[in-house]
C-alpha positions as CSV (number, residue, x, y, z in Angstrom):
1,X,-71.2,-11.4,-34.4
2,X,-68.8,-8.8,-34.2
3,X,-65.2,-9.3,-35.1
4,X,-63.7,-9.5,-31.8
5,X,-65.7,-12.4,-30.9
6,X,-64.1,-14.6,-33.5
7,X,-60.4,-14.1,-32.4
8,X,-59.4,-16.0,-29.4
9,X,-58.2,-14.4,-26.6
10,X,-55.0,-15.7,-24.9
11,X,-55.3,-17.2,-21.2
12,X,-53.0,-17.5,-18.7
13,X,-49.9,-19.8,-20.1
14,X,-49.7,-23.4,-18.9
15,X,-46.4,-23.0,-19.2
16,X,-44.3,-21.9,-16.5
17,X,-40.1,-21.1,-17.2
18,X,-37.9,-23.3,-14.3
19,X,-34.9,-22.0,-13.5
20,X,-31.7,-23.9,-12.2
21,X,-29.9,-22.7,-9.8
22,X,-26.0,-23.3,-10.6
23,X,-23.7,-24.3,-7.6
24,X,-21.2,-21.8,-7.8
25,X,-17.6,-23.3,-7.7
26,X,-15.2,-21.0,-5.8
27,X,-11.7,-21.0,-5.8
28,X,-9.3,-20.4,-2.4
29,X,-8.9,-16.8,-3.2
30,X,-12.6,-16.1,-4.1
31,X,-13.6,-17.6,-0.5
32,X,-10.9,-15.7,1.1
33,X,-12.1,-12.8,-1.0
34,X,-15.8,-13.3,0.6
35,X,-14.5,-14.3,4.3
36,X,-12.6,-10.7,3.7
37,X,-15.8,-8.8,2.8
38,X,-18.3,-10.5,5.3
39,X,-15.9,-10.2,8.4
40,X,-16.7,-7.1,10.9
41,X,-14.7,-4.3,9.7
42,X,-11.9,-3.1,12.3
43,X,-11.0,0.3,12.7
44,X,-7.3,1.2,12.1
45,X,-5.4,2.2,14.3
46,X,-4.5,6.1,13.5
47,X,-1.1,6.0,14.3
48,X,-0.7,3.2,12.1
49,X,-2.6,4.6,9.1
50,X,-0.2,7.2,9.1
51,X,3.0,5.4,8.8
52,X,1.6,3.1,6.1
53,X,0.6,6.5,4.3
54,X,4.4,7.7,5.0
55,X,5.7,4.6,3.6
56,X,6.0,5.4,-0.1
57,X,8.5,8.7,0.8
58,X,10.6,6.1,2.5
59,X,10.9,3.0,0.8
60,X,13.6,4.4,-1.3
61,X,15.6,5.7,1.4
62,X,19.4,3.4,1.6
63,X,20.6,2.2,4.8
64,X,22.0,5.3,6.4
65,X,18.8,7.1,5.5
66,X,16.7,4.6,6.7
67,X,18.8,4.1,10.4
68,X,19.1,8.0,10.4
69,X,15.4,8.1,10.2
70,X,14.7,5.7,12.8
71,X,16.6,7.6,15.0
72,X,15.4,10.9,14.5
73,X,12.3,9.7,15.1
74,X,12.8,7.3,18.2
75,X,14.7,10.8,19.5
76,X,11.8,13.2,18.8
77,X,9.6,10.6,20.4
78,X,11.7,10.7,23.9
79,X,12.2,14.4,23.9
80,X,8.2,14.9,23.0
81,X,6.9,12.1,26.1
82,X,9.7,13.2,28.6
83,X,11.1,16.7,27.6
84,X,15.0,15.9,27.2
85,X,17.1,15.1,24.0
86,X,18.6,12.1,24.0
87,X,22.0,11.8,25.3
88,X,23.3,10.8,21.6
89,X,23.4,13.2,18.8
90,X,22.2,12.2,15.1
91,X,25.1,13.9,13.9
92,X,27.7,11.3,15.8
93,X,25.4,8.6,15.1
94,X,25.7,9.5,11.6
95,X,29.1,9.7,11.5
96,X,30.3,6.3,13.0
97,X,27.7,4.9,10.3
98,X,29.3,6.7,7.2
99,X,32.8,5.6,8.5
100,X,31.7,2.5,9.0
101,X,32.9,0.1,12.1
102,X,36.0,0.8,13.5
103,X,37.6,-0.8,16.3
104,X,39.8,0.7,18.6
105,X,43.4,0.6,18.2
106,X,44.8,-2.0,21.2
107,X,48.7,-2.0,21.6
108,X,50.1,-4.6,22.7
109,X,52.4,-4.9,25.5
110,X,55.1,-7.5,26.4
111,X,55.0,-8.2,30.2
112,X,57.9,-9.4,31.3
113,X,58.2,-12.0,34.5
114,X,61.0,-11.4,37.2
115,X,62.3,-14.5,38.4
């Protein structure tokens, strides 16, 4: 007999490993998170991208920077589609706002009734 004949060789193992399969628990922002990732991606909108990109020079801006803006670019948008400035300037637009509201002077006058 040699001396490979005397040690037993393994077989196949009887045993076989079982695994369980955990129900994942998921909280409301996890399934949003999923619902998110699974949903058909949309294409931006270009014109969209690009003023969310402009956003972070902006957010600073105060009011009269912010309503100068707006109106710089509401008039470069009219003058670009139909060729004209607009009939307002920035500059008095401006103005008025760094003054503030005025109202107009109104005098009054006494009327008198003839009898």
């Amino acid at each position: 007999m040699s001396s490979t004949d005397d040690v037993p060789v393994p077989g196949p193992s009887r045993y076989v490993p079982v695994t369980r399969k955990r129900t994942l628990q998921l909280d409301d922002f996890e399934k949003d998170t999923l619902e998110a990732l699974k949903a058909p991606k949309e294409k931006e909108n270009r014109h969209l991208s690009f003023f969310k990109g402009i956003l972070p020079s902006i957010e600073d801006f105060t009011e009269l920077q912010t309503l100068t803006f707006q109106t710089k670019v509401l008039q470069l948008i009219t003058e670009m589609r139909y060729g004209q400035s607009t009939p307002h300037s920035s500059f008095a637009f401006e103005e008025q706002l760094s003054h503030g509201y005025q109202k107009p002077e109104i005098t009054k006058v006494r009327v008198r009734t003839v009898q």
